[in-house]
C-alpha positions as CSV (number, residue, x, y, z in Angstrom):
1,X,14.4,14.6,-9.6
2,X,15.4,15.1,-6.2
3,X,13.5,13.1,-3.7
4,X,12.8,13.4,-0.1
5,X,12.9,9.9,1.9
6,X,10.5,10.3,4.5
7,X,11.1,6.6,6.3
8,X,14.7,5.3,6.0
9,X,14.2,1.4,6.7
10,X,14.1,-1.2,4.3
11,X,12.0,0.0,2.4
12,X,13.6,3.5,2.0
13,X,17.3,2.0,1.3
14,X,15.7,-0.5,-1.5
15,X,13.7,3.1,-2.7
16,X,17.1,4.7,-2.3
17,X,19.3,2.4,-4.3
18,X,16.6,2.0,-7.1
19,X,16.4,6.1,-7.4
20,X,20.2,6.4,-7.9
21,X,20.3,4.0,-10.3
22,X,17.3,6.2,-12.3
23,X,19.2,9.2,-11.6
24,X,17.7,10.8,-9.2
25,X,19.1,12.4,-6.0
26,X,18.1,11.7,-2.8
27,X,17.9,15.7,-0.6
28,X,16.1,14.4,2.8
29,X,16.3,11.2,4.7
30,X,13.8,10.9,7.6
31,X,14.3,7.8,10.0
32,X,13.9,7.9,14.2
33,X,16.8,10.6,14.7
34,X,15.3,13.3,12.9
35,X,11.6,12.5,12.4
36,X,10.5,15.1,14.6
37,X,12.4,18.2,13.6
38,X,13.0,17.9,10.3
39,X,11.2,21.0,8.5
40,X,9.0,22.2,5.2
41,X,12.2,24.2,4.6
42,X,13.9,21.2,4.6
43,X,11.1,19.1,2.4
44,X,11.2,21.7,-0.2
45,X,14.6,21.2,-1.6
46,X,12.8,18.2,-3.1
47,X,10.9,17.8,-6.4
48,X,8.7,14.9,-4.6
49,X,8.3,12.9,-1.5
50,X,8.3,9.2,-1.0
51,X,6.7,8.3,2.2
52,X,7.4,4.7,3.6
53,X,7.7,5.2,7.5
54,X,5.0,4.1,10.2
55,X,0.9,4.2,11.0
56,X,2.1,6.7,13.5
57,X,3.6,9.0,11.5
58,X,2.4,8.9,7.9
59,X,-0.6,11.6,8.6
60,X,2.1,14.0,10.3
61,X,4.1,13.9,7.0
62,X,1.5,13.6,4.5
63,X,0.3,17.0,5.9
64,X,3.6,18.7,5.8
65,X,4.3,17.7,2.4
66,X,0.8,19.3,1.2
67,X,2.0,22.6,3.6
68,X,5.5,22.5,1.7
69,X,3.7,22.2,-1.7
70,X,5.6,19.2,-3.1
71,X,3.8,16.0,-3.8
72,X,3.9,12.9,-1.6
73,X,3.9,9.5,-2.8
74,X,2.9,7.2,0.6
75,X,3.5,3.5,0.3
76,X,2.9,3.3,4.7
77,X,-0.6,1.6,5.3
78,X,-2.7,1.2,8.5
79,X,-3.9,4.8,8.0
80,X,-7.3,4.8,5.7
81,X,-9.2,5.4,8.2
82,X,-8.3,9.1,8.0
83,X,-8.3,9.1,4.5
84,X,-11.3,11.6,4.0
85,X,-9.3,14.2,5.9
86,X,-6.6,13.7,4.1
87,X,-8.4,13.4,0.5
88,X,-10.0,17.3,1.7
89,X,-6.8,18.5,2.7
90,X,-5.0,17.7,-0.2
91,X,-7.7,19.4,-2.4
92,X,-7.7,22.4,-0.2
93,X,-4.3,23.1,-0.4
94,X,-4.2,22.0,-4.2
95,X,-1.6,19.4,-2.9
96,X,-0.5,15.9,-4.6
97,X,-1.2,12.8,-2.9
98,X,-0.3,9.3,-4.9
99,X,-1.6,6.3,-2.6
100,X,-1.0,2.4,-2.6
101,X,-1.6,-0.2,-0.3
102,X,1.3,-1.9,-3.1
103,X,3.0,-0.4,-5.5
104,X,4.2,-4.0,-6.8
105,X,3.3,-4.3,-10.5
106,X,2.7,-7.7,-10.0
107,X,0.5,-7.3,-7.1
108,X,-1.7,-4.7,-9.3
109,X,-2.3,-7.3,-12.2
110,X,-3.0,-10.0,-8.6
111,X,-5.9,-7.3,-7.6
112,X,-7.3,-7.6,-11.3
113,X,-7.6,-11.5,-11.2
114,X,-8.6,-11.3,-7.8
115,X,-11.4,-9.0,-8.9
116,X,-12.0,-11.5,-11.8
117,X,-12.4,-15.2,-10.1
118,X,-14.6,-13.7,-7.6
119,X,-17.1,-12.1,-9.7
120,X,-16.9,-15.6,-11.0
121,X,-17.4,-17.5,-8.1
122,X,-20.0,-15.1,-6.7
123,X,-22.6,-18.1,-9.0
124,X,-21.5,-21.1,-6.9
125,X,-22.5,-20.7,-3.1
126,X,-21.3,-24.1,-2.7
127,X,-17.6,-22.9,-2.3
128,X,-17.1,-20.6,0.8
129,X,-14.2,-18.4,0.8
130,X,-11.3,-16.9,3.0
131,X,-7.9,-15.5,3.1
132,X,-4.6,-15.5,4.2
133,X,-1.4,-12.9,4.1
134,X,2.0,-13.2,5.6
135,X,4.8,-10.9,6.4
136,X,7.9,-10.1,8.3
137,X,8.1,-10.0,11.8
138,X,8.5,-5.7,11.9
139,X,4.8,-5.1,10.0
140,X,3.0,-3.2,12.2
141,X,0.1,-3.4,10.7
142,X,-2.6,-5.9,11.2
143,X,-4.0,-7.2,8.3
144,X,-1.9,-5.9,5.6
145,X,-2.9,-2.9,3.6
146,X,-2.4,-5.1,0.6
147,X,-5.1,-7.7,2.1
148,X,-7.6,-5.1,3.1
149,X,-7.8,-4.0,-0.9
150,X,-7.8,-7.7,-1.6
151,X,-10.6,-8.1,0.8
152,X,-13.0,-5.3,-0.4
153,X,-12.6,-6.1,-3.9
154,X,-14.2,-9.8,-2.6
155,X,-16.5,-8.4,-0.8
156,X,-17.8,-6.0,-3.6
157,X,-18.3,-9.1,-5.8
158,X,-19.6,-11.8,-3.7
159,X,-22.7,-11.3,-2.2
160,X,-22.9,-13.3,0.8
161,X,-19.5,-11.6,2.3
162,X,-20.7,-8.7,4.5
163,X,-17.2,-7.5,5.8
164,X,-13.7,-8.8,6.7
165,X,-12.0,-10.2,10.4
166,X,-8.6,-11.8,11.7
167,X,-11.2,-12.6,14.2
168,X,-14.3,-13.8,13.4
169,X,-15.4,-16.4,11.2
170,X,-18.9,-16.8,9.9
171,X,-21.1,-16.9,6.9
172,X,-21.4,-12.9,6.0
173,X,-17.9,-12.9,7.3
174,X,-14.3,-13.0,5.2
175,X,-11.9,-14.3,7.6
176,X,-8.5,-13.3,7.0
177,X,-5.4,-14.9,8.8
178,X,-2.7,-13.1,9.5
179,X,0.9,-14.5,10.1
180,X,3.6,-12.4,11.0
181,X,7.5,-14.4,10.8
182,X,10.8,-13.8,10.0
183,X,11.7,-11.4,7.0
184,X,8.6,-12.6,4.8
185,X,8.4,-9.8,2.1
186,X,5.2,-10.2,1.7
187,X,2.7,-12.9,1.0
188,X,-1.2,-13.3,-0.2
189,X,-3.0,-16.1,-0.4
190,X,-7.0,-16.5,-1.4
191,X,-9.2,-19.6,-1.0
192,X,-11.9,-21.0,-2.0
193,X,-13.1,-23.9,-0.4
194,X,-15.9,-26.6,-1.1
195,X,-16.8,-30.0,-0.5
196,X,-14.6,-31.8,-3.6
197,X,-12.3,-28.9,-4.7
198,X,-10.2,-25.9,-3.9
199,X,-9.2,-23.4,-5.7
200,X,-6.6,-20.9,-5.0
201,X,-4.7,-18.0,-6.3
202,X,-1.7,-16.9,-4.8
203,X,1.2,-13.5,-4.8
204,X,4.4,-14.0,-3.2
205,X,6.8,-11.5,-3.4
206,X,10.6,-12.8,-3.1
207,X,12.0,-9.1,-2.2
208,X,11.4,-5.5,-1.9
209,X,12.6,-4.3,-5.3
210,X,9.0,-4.5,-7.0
211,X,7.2,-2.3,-4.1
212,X,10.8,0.2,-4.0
213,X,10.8,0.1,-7.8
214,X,6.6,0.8,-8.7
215,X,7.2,3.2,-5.5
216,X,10.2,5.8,-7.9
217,X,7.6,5.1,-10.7
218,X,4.9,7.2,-9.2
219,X,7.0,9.7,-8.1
220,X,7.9,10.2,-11.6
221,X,4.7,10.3,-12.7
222,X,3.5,12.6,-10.6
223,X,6.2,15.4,-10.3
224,X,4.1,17.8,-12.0
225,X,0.6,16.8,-11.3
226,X,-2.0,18.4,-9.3
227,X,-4.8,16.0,-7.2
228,X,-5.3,12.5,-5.7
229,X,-3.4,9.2,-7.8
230,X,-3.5,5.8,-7.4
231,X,-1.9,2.7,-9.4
232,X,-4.5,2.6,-11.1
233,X,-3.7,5.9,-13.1
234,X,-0.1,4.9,-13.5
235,X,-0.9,1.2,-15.0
């Protein structure tokens, strides 16, 4: 395929490196310098894009991906708020959109036994429950995107958890923390807390490869498709 990089950062260089060793071929790369002036001309010399670049500019290139007519893979997060607008717009314009807040494998089968123990521990209101996630220093982003999925799929199976914070902490609340340091890939931890016992479940990721890697994945898959994809269609 060839691929248009839209984000050229960590991320994009570990998507980059993974790509050529797939085969592919890499037609665009979008960082600070050209961000603003790169084109739909210039988009459609690609078969698909892979979007990994800020909450400040994702909507931007989601859009002109959907107005070049090649589909868009977007790994950024901090933008679901505007995800109805974006979900019409892609159906209007009978675009592609293929979204993750991680495109880790491993973080996919963590959501499933996330889903799992809390379903189980919804019985036992003796244990009360809460959450961490850490990351490097540059994650804009505040919680993660990864923690906010981690955090609604709590919510939808434990009853006495109303919504999520990183600030408040009370009964109907989930409080998540939210550490920012050094170059931490990415790490998610869930608790659950009682008088005599703890139990917790835990992803850490040790590099980038699994996000850059589940990232080429779903642009494979969805080349040729038509409509709105998420992991889990691909798993």
């Amino acid at each position: 395929m060839n691929i248009a990089l839209l984000g050229y950062g960590k991320m994009g260089k570990e998507i980059e490196a993974i790509a050529l060793q797939r085969g592919h071929t890499i037609t665009l790369k979008v960082d600070e310098t050209n961000a603003d002036t790169f084109t739909t001309n210039d988009l459609k010399k690609a078969d698909v894009a892979i979007e990994f670049s800020t909450p400040h500019t994702v909507i931007a290139n989601i859009k002109k991906c959907f107005e070049a007519q090649i589909p868009v893979v977007v790994g950024t997060t901090g933008w679901y708020d505007f995800f109805s607008e974006i979900e019409q717009e892609c159906r209007q314009k009978n675009g592609s959109l293929f979204h993750a807040t991680n495109f880790s494998l491993g973080v996919n089968l963590f959501f499933k036994v996330n889903t799992y123990l809390a379903e189980l521990m919804n019985k036992y209101n003796s244990y009360d429950v809460e959450m961490e996630e850490i990351h490097h220093i540059h994650k804009l982003d505040k919680p993660s995107g990864t923690a906010i999925s981690l955090a609604n799929q709590i919510i939808e199976k434990i009853d006495s958890k109303k919504q999520w914070s990183i600030t408040d902490k009370n009964n109907e609340t989930l409080f998540i923390k939210d550490v920012r340091e050094g170059e931490v890939p990415g790490t998610h931890i869930i608790k659950y807390k009682s008088e005599v016992d703890d139990i917790e479940i835990m992803h850490k990721a040790h590099n980038r490869k699994g996000f850059a890697l589940g990232a080429v994945i779903a642009a494979e898959y969805i080349k040729d498709k038509k409509g709105i994809f998420t992991m889990k269609d691909l798993i």
